[in-house]
FIVO-436631 format. One record per residue: residue in one letter; x, y, z of N, C-alpha, C in turn. Coordinates in steps of 0.2 Angstrom, whole numbers, plus 5000, padded with zeros to 4 digits. Example, Ala and Ser with C-alpha at 12.3 -4.5 7.8 and 13.67 -1.06 7.14 Angstrom:
2
A506649725039506249785039506649845039
S506449895035506849955036506450005039
END
This chain:
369
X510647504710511247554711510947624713
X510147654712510147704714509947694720
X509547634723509447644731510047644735
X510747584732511447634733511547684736
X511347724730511747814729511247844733
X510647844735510247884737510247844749
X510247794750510747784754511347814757
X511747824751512347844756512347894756
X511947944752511848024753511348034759
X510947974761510547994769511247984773
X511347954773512147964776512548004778
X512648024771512948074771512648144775
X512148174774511748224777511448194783
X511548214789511248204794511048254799
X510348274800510148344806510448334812
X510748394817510848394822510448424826
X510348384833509948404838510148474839
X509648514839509648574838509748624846
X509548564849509648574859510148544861
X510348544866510648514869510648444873
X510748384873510448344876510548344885
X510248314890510448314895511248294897
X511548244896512248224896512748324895
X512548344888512948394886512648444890
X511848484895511848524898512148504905
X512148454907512448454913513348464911
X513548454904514148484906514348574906
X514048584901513848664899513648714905
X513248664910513248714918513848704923
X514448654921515048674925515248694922
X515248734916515848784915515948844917
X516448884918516348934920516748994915
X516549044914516849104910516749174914
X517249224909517049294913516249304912
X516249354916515549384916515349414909
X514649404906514649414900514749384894
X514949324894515149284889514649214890
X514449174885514049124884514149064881
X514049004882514248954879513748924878
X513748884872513148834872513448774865
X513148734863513248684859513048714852
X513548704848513448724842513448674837
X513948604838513548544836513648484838
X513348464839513448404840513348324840
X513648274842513648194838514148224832
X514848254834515348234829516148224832
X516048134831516348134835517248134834
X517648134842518148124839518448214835
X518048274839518248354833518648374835
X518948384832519848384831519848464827
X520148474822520348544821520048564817
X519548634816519248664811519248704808
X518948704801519248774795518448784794
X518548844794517848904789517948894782
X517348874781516948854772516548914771
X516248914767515848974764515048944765
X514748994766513948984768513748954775
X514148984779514248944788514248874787
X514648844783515048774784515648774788
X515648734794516248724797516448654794
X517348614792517448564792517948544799
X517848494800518248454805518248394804
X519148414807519348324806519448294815
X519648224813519948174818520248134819
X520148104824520848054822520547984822
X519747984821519247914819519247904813
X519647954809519347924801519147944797
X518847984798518248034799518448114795
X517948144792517748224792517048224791
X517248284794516248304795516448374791
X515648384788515648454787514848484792
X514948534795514348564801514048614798
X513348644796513248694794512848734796
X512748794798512148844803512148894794
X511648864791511248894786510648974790
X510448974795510149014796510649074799
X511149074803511849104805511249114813
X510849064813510749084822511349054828
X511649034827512349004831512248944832
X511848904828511748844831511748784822
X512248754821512248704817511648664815
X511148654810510448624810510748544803
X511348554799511548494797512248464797
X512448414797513048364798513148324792
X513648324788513948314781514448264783
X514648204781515048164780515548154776
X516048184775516448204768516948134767
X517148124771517548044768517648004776
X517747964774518047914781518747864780
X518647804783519247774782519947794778
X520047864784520847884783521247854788
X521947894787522247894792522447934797
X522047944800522148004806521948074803
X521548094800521548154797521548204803
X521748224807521548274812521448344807
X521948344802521948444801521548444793
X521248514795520948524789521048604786
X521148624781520948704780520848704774
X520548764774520048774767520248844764
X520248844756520248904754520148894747
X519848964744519548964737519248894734
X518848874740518148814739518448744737
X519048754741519448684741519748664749
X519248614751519448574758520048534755
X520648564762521248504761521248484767
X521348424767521548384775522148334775
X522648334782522948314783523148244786
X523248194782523348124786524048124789
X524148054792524748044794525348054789
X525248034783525648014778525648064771
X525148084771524848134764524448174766
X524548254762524048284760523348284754
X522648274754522348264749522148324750
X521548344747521348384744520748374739
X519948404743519248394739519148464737
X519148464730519048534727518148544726
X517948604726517148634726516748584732
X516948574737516748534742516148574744
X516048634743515548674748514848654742
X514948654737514448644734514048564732
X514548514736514248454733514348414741
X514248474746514348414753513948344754
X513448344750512848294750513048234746
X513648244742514048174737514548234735
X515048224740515748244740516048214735
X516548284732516948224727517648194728
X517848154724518448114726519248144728
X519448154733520048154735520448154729
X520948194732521548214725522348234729
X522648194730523348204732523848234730
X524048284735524148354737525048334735
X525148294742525948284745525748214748
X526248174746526248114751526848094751
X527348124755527948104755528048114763
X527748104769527748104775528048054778
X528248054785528347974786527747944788
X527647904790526847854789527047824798
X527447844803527547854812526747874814
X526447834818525747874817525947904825
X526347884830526747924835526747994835
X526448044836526248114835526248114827
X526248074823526048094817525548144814
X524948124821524348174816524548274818
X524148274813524548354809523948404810
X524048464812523748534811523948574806
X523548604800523648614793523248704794
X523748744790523448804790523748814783
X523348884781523548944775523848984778
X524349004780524749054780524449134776
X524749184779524749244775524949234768
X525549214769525949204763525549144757
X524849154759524449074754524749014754
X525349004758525548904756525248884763
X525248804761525048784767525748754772
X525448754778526048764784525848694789
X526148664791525848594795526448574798
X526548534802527148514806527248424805
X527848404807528048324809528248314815
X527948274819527948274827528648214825
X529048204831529548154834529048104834
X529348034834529047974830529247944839
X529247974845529447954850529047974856
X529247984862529248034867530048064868
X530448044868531048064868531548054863
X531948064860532248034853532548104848
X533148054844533348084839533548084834
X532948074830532948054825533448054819
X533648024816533948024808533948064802
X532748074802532848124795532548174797
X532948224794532548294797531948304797
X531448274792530848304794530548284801
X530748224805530548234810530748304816
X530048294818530148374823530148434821
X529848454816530048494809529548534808
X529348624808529048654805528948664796
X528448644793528548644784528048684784
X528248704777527848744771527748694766
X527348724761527148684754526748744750
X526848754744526248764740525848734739
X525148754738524348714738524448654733
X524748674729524748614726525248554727
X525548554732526148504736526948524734
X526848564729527648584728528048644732
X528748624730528848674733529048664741
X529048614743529048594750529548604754
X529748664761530448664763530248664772
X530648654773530748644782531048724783
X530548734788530648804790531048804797
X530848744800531248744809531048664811
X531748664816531548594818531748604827
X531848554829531948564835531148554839
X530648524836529948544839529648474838
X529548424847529248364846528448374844
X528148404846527348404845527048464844
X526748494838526548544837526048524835
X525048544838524648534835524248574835
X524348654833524248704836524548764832
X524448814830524748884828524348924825
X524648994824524349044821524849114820
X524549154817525049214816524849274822
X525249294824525449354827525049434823
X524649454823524149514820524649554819
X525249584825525749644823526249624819
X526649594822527049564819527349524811
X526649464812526649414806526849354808
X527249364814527749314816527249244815
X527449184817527049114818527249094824
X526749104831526649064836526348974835
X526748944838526448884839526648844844
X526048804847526448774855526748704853
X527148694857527248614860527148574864
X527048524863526948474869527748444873
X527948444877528448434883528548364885
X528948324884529148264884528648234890
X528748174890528548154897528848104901
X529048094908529148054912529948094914
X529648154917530348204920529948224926
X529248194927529148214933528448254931
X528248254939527348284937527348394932
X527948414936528048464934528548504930
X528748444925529448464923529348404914
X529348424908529648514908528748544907
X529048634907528448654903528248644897
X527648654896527548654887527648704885
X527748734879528048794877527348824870
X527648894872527248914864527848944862
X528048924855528648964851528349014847
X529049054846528749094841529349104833
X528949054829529649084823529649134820
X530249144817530249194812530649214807
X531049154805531649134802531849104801
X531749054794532048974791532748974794
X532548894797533348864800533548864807
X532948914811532848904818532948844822
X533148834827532948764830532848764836
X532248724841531948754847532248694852
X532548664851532748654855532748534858
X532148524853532348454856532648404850
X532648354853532648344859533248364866
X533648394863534448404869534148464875
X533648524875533448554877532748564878
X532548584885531748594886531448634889
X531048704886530948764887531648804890
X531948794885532348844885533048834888
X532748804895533348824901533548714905
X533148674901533148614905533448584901
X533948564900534448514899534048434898
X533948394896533548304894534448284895
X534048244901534748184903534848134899
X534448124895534648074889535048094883
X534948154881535248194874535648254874
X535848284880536148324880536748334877
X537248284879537648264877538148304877
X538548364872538848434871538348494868
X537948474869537248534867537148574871
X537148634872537148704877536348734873
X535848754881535248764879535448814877
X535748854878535848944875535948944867
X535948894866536148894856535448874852
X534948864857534248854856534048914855
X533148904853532748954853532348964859
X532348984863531849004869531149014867
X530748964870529948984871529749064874
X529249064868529149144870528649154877
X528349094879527949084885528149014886
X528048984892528048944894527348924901
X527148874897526348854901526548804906
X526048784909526348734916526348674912
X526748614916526848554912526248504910
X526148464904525748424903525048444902
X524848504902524448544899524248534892
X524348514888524548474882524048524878
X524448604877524148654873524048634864
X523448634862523448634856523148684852
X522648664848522148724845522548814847
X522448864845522548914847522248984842
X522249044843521849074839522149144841
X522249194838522249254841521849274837
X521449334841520549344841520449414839
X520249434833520349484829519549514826
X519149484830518549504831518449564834
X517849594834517449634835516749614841
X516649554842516149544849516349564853
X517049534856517449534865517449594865
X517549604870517849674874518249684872
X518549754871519349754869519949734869
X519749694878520149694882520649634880
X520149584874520349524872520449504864
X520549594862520749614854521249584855
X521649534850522149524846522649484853
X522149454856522649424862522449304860
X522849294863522749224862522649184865
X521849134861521549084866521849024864
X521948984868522348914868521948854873
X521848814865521548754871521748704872
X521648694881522248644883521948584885
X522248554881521748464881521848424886
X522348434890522448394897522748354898
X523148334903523548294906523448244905
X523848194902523548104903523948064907
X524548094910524848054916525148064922
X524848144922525248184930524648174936
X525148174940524948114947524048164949
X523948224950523548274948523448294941
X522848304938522748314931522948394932
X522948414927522848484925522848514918
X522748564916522648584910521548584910
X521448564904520748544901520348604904
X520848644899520248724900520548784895
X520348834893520348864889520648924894
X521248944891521549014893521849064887
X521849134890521949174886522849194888
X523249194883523949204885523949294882
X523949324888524049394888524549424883
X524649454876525049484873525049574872
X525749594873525749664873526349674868
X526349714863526549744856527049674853
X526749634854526849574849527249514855
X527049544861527549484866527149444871
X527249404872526649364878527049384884
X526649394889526749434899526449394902
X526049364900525249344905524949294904
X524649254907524049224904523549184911
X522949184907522349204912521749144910
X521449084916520949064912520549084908
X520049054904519649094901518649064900
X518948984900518348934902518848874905
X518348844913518448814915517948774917
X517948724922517548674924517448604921
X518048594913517848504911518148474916
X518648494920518948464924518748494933
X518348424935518048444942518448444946
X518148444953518548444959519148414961
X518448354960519048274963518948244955
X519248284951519648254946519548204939
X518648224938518248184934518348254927
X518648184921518448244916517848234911
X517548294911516948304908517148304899
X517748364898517548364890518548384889
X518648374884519148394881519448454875
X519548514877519548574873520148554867
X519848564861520448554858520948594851
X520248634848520348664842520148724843
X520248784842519748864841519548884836
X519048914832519048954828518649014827
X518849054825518449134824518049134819
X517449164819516849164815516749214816
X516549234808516249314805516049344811
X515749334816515249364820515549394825
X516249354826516649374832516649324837
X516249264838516249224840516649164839
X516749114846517249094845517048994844
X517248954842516948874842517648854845
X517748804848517948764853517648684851
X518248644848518048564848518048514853
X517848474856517948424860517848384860
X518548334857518548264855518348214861
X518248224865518148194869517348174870
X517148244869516248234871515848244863
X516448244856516348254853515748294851
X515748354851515548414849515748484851
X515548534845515848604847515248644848
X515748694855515348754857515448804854
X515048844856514848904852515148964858
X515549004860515649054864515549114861
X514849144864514849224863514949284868
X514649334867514849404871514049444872
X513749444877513249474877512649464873
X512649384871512049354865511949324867
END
């Protein structure tokens, strides 16, 4: 029994290559960013990295949609991850995780669990403890992005069980809240097929989050949207409307777009914006105080790809005007992709991590270091 336990704890702990391999420098010198800014691997061999929350003692946790949580940790705070923790496996889609008062919660298709003092026992985690499990079990946008709100409850969405459709029970398409402990659960907006992605507005308070944009309307048609709520009982619009102003030949039916919510920004189509972060830091330059990076995972069936790069959506006194690459190059000339941008997070330092399910590992962007 103890060669057992002492087994799965090698397991468990695993070093990460502290460099970068060749595979990952060749992708690292196509990227491009403004002048001043730096990128490099912060961890990686974790595959499958999907959304991440900040633990205590420079522990990042990220989920996926293999099974999987990792926990990454940069104990010396040089910007580079020196260990790889194992926290559970054989789920169902965990992609979301968030963490608070030294309790990782994660997000499956069907339930939330919840590992309490997790930072102290990464090496033999303890047993999963259920939070919420009254989801639908559609793994079809099922997997979920999990955040703490200002207000401490946790915030998560329910994707449409479709690409186009009208569901029956409200939570599908659906903005929620919950208290930490699962109670208390209400629908705050619906009208919204795929949300994997939000955050708060620093002036305002407001909740920004994007959506994904139906598919087969064409290579350009619709946009994906970033909404902004602010008000139990909103509805944005699908499926009978699409950014705003496009009518769906399938469901319109007597549905007028104008009785919808209008997207506060509207990104090009198929871009499949996820992750996002407004940047509250002290590294960047001013210029990119309290503005919004969004990472956009890329296209999976427009005749030309696009998306698969990180852009800043320009905000002025709480409103988006603009938006401007920010890292590019996983997506080359003739159309090869390198890596897929997928989650953002901000770290004490002001620097920023970037996941890539794809090449499965996250980068480290700084400013001048």
């Amino acid at each position: 029994m103890r060669i057992i336990k002492s087994l799965l704890m090698l397991f468990a702990a695993t070093p990460l290559c502290l460099a970068a391999t060749p595979e990952q420098d060749a992708v690292l010198k196509q990227l491009r960013l403004p002048p001043g800014f730096n990128i490099r691997i912060f961890a990686d061999d974790v595959p499958n990295a999907r959304q991440m929350a900040l633990g205590d003692n420079g522990v990042v946790y990220v989920g996926s949609r293999q099974g999987s949580v990792y926990a990454v940790q940069d104990k010396d705070g040089d910007g580079v991850a020196e260990q790889k923790y194992l926290i559970i496996q054989q789920l169902n889609l965990p992609n979301g995780v968030a963490y608070k008062d030294g309790t990782l919660y994660v997000a499956e298709i069907h339930r939330i669990i919840r590992f309490d003092e997790v930072g102290q026992r990464l090496a033999s985690p303890p047993k999963a403890v259920t939070v919420f499990d009254q989801f639908p079990s559609d793994r079809h946008h099922g997997w979920k992005y999990l955040r703490f709100g200002p207000d401490g409850k946790l915030y998560t969405a329910v994707g449409a069980p479709c690409n186009v459709c009208d569901p029956d029970k409200p939570i599908y398409g659906s903005l929620i809240r919950m208290d930490p402990d699962g109670s208390d659960m209400e629908i705050l907006a619906r009208g919204i097929r795929n949300t994997v992605g939000f955050d708060w507005e620093t002036r305002s308070g407001h909740l920004f989050f994007n959506d994904n944009g139906r598919d087969y309307l064409g290579d350009d048609l619709p946009p994906d949207e970033l909404n902004e709520w602010n008000q139990k009982g909103e509805h944005f619009g699908f499926p009978y409307c699409h950014a705003g102003t496009l009518a769906d030949p399938e469901y319109i039916g007597d549905k007028q777009c104008y009785k919808f919510k209008a997207p506060a920004w509207k990104y090009k189509a198929h871009i499949a914006p996820l992750g996002m972060r407004f940047y509250t830091g002290k590294q960047f330059p001013d210029t990119y105080f309290r503005q919004l990076f969004v990472a956009q995972h890329g296209s999976w069936n427009r005749t030309v790809p696009q998306g698969y790069q990180v852009n800043v959506v320009k905000f002025r006194e709480g409103q988006a005007y603009n938006e401007l690459p920010f890292i590019s190059g996983w997506l080359t000339a003739d159309g090869q992709v390198l890596g897929r941008p997928n989650d953002i997070l901000q770290m004490p330092d002001g620097s920023l991590l970037i996941s890539d399910d794809s090449l499965g590992v996250i980068y480290r962007v700084s400013y001048g270091r």
